[in-house]
Backbone as XML, in Angstrom:
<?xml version="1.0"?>
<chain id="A" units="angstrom">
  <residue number="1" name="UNK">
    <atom name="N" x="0.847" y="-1.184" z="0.000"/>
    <atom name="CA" x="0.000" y="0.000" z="0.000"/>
    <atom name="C" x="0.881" y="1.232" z="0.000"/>
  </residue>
  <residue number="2" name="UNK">
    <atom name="N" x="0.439" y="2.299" z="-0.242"/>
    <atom name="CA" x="1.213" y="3.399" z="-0.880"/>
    <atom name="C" x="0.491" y="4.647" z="-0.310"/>
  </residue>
  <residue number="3" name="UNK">
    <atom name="N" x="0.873" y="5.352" z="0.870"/>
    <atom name="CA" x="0.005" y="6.190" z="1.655"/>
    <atom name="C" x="1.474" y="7.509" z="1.358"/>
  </residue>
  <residue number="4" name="UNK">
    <atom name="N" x="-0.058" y="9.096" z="1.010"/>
    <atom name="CA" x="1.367" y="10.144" z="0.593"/>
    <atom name="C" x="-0.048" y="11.292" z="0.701"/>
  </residue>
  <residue number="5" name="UNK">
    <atom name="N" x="0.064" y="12.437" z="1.249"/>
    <atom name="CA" x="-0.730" y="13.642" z="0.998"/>
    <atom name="C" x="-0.461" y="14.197" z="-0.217"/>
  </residue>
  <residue number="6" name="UNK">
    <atom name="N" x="-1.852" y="14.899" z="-0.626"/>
    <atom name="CA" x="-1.764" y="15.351" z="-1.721"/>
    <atom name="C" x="-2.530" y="16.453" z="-1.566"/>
  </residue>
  <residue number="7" name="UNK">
    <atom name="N" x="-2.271" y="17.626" z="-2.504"/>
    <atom name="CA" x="-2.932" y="18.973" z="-2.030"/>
    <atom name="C" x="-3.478" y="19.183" z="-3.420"/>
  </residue>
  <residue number="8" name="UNK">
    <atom name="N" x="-4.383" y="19.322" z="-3.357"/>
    <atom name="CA" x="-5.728" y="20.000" z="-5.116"/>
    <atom name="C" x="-6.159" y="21.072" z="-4.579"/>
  </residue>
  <residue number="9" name="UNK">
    <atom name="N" x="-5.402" y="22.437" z="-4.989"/>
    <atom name="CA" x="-5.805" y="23.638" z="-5.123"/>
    <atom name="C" x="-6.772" y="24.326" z="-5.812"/>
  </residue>
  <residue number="10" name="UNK">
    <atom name="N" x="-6.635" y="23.732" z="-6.893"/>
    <atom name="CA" x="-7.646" y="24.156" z="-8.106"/>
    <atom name="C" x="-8.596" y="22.973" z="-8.905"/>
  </residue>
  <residue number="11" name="UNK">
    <atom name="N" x="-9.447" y="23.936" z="-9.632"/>
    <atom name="CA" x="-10.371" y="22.618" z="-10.088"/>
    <atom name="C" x="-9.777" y="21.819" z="-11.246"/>
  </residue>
  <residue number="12" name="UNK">
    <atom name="N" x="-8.964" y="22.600" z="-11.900"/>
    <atom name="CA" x="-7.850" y="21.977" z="-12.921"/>
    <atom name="C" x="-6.923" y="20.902" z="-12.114"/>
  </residue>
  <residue number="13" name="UNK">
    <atom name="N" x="-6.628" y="21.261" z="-11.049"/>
    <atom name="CA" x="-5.692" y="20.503" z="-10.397"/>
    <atom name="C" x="-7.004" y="18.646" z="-10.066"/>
  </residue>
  <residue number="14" name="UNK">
    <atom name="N" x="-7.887" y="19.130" z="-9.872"/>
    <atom name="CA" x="-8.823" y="18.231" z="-9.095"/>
    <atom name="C" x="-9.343" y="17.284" z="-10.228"/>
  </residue>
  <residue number="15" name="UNK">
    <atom name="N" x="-9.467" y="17.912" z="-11.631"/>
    <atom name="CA" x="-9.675" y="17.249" z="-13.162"/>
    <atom name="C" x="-8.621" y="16.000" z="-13.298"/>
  </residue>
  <residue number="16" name="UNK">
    <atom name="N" x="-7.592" y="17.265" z="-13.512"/>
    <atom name="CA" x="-6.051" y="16.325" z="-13.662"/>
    <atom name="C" x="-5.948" y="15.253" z="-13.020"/>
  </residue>
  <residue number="17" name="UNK">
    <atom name="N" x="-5.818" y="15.412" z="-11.680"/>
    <atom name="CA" x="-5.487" y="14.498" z="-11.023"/>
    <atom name="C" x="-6.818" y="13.106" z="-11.168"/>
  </residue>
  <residue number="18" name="UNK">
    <atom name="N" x="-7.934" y="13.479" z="-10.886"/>
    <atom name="CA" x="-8.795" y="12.265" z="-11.386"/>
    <atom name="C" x="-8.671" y="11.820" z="-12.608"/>
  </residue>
  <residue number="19" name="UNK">
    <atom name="N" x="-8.061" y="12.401" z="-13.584"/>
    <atom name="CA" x="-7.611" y="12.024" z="-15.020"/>
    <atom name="C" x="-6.700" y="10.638" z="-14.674"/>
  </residue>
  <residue number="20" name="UNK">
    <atom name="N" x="-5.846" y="10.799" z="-13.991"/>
    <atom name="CA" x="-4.528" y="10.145" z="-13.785"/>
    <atom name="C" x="-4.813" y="9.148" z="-13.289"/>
  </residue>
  <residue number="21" name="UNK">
    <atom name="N" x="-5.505" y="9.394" z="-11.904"/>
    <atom name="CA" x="-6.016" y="8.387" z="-11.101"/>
    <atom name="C" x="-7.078" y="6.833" z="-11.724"/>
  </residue>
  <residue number="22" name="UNK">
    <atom name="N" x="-7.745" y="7.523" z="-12.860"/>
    <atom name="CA" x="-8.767" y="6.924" z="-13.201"/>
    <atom name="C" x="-7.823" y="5.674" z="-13.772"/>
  </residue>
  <residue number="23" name="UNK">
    <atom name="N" x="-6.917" y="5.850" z="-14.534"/>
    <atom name="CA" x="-6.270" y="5.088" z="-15.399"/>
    <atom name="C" x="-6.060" y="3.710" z="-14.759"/>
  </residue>
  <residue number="24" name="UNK">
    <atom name="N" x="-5.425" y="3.798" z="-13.511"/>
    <atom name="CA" x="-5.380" y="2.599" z="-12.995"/>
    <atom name="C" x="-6.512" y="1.998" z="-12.331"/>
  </residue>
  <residue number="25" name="UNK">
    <atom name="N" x="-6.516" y="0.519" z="-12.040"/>
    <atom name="CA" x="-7.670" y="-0.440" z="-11.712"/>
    <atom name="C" x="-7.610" y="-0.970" z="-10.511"/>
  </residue>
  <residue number="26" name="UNK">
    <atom name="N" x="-6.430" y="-0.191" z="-9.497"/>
    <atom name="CA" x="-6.659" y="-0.526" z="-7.951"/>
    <atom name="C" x="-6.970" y="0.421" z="-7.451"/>
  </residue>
  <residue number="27" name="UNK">
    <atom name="N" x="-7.411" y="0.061" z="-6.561"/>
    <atom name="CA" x="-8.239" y="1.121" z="-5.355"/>
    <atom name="C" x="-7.193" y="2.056" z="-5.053"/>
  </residue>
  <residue number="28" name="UNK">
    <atom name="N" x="-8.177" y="3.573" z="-5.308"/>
    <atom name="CA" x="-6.910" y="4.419" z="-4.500"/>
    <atom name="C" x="-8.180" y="5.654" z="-3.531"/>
  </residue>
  <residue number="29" name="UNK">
    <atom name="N" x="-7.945" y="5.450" z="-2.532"/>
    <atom name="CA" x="-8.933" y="6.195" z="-1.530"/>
    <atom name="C" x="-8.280" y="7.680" z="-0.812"/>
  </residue>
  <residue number="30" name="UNK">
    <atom name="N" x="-9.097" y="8.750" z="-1.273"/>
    <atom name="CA" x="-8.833" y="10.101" z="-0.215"/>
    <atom name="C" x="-9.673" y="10.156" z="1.049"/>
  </residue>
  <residue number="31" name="UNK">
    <atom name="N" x="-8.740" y="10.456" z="1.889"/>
    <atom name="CA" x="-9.431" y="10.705" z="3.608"/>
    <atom name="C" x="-8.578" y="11.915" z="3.717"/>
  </residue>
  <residue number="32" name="UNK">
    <atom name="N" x="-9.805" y="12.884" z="4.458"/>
    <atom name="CA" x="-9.605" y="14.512" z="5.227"/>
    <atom name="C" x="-10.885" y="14.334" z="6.447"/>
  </residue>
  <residue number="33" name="UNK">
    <atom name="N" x="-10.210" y="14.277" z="7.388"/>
    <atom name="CA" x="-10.754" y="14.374" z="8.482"/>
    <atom name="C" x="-11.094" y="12.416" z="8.514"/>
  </residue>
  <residue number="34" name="UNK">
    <atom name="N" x="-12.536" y="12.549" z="8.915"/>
    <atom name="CA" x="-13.257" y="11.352" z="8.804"/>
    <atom name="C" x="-14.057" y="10.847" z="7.767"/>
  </residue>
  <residue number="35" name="UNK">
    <atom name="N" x="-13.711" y="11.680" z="6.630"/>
    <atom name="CA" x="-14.388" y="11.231" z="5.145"/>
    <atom name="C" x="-13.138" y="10.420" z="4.662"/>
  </residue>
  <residue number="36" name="UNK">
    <atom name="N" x="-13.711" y="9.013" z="3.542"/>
    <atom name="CA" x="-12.813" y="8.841" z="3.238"/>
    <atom name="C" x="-13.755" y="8.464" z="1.342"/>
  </residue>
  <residue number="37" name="UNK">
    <atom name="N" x="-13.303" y="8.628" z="0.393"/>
    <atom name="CA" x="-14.125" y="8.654" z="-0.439"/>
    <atom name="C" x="-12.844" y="8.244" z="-1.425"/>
  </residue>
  <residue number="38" name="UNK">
    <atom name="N" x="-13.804" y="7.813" z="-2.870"/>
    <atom name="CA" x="-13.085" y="7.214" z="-3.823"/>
    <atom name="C" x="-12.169" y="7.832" z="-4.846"/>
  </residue>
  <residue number="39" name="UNK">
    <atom name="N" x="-11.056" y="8.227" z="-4.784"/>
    <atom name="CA" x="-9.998" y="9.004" z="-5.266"/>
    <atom name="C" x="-10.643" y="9.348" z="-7.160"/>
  </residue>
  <residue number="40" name="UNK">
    <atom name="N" x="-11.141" y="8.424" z="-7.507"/>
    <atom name="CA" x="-11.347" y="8.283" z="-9.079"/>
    <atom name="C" x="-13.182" y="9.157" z="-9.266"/>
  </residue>
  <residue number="41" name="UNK">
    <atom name="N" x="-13.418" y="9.921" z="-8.294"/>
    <atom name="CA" x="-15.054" y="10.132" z="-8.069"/>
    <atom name="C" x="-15.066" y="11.673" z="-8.442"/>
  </residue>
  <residue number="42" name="UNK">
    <atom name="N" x="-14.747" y="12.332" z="-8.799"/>
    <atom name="CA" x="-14.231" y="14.011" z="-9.158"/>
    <atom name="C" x="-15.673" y="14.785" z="-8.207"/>
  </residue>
  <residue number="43" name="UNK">
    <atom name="N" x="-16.673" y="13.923" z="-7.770"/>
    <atom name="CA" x="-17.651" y="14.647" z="-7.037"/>
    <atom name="C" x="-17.440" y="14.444" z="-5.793"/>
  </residue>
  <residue number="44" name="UNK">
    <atom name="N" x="-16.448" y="12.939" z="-5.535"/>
    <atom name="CA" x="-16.476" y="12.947" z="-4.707"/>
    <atom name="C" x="-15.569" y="14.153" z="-3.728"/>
  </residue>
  <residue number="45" name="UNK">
    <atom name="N" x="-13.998" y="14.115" z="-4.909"/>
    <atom name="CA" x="-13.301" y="15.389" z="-4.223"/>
    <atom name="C" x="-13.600" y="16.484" z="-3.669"/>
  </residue>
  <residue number="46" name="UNK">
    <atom name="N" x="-14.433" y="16.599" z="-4.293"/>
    <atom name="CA" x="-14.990" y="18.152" z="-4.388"/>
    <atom name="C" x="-15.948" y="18.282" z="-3.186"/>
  </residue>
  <residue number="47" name="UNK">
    <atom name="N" x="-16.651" y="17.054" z="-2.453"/>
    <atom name="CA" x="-16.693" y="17.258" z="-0.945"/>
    <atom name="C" x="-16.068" y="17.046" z="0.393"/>
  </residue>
  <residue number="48" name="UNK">
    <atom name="N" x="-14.886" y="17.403" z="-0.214"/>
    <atom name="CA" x="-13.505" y="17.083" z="0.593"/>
    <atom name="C" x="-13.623" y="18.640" z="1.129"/>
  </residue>
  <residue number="49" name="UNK">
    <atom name="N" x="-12.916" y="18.651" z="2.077"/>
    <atom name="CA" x="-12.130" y="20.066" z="2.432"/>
    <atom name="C" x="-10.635" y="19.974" z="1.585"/>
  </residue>
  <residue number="50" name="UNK">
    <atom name="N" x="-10.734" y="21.097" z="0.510"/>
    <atom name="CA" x="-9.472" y="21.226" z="0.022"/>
    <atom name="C" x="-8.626" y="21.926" z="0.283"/>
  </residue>
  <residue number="51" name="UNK">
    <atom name="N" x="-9.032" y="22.727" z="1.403"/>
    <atom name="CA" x="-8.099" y="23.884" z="1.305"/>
    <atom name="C" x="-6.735" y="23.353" z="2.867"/>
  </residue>
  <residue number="52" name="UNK">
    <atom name="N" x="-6.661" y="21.939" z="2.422"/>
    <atom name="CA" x="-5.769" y="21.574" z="3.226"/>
    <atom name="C" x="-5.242" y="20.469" z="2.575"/>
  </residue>
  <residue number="53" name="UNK">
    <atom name="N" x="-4.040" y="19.630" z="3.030"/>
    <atom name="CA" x="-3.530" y="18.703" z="2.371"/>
    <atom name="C" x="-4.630" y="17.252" z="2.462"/>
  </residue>
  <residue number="54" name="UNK">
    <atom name="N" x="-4.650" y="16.381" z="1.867"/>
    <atom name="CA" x="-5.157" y="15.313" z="1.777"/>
    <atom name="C" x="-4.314" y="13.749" z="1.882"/>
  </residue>
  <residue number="55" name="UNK">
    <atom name="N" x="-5.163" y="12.987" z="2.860"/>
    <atom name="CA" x="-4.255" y="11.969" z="2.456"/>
    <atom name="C" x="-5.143" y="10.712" z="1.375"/>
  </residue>
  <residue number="56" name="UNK">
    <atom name="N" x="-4.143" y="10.114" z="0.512"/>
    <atom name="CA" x="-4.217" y="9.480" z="-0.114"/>
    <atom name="C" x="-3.616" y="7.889" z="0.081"/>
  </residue>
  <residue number="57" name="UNK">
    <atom name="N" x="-4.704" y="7.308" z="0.088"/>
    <atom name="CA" x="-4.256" y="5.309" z="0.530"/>
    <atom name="C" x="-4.321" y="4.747" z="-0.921"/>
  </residue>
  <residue number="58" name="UNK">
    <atom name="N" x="-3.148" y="4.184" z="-2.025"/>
    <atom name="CA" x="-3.541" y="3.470" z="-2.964"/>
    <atom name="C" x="-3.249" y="1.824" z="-2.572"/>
  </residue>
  <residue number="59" name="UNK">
    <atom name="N" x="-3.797" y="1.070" z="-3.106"/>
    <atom name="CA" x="-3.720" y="-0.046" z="-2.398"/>
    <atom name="C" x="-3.175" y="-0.727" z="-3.742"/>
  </residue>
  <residue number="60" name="UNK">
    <atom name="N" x="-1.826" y="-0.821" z="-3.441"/>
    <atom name="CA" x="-1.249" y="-1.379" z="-5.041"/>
    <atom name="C" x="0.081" y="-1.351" z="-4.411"/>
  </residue>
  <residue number="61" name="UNK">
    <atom name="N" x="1.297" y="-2.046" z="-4.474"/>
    <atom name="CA" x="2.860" y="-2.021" z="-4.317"/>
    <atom name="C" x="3.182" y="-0.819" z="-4.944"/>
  </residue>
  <residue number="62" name="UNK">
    <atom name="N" x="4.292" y="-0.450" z="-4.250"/>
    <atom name="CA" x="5.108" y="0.898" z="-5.138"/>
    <atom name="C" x="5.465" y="1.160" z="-6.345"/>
  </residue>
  <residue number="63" name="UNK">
    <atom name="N" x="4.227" y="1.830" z="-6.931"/>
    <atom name="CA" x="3.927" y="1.927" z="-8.234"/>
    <atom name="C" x="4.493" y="3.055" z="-8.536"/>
  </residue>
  <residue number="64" name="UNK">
    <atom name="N" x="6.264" y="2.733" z="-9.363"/>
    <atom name="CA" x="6.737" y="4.052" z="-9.576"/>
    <atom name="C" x="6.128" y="4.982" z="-10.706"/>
  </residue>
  <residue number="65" name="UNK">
    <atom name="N" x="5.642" y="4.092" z="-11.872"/>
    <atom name="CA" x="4.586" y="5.025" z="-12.577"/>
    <atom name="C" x="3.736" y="5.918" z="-12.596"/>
  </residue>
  <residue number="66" name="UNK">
    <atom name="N" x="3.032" y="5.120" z="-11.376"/>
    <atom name="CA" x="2.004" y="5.879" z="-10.358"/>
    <atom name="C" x="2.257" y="7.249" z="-9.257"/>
  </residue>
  <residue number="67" name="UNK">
    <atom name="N" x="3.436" y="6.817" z="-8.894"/>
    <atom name="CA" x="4.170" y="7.737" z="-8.051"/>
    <atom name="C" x="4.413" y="8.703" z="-8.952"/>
  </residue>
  <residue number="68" name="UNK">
    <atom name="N" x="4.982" y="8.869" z="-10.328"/>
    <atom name="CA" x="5.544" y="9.621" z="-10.900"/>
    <atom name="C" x="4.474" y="10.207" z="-11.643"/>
  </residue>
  <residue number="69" name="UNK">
    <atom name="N" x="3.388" y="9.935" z="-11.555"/>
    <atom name="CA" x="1.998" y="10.752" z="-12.763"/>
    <atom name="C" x="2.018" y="11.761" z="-11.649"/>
  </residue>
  <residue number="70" name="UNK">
    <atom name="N" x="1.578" y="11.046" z="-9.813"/>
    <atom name="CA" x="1.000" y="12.031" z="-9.218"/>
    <atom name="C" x="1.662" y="13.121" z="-8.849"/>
  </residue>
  <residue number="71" name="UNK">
    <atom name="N" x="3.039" y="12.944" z="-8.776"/>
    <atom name="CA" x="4.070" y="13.602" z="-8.209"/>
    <atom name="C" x="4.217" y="15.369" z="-7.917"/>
  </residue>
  <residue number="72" name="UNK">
    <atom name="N" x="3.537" y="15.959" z="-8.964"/>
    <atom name="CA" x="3.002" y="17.819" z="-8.879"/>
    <atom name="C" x="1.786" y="17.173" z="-7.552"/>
  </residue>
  <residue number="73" name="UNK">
    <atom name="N" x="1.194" y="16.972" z="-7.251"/>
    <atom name="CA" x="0.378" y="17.109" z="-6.561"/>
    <atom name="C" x="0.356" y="16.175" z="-4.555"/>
  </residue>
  <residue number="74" name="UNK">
    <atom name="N" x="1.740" y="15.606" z="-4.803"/>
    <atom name="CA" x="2.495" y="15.156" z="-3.614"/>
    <atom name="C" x="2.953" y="16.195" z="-2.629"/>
  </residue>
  <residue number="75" name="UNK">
    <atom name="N" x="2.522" y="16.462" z="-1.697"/>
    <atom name="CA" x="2.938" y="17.167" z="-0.205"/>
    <atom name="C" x="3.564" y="16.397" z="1.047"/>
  </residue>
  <residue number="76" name="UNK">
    <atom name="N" x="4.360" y="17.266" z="1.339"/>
    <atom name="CA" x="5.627" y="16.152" z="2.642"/>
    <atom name="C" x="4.244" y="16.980" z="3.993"/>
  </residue>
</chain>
């Protein structure tokens, strides 16, 4: 599993990134606070609180591909 915050500032940013996400066929889940909703759901983001970092659970081995699409949108 592959756990990393991610910050979507914008709605371009929030497109993109479900663009990316969609591609692959394992589960990848956002949690902020006590929501935790389906990373690939672009409605679902959008009832996230964004105006803070997010964490992100993909449930897949270290997918450097994966790592490397999301990588603009990775926060330490």
């Amino acid at each position: 599993m592959v756990s990393v915050n991610v910050s979507l500032n914008t709605i371009n940013d929030v497109k993109n990134f479900v663009n990316i996400v969609s591609k692959y066929d394992f589960e990848i889940d956002l949690t902020s606070g006590r929501y935790v909703i389906d990373a690939k759901s672009i409605m679902g983001i959008f009832s996230l609180d964004l105006s803070k970092p997010i964490k992100l659970d993909a449930k897949c081995d270290k997918d450097a591909k994966f790592l490397e699409e999301i990588k603009p949108f990775i926060v330490k």
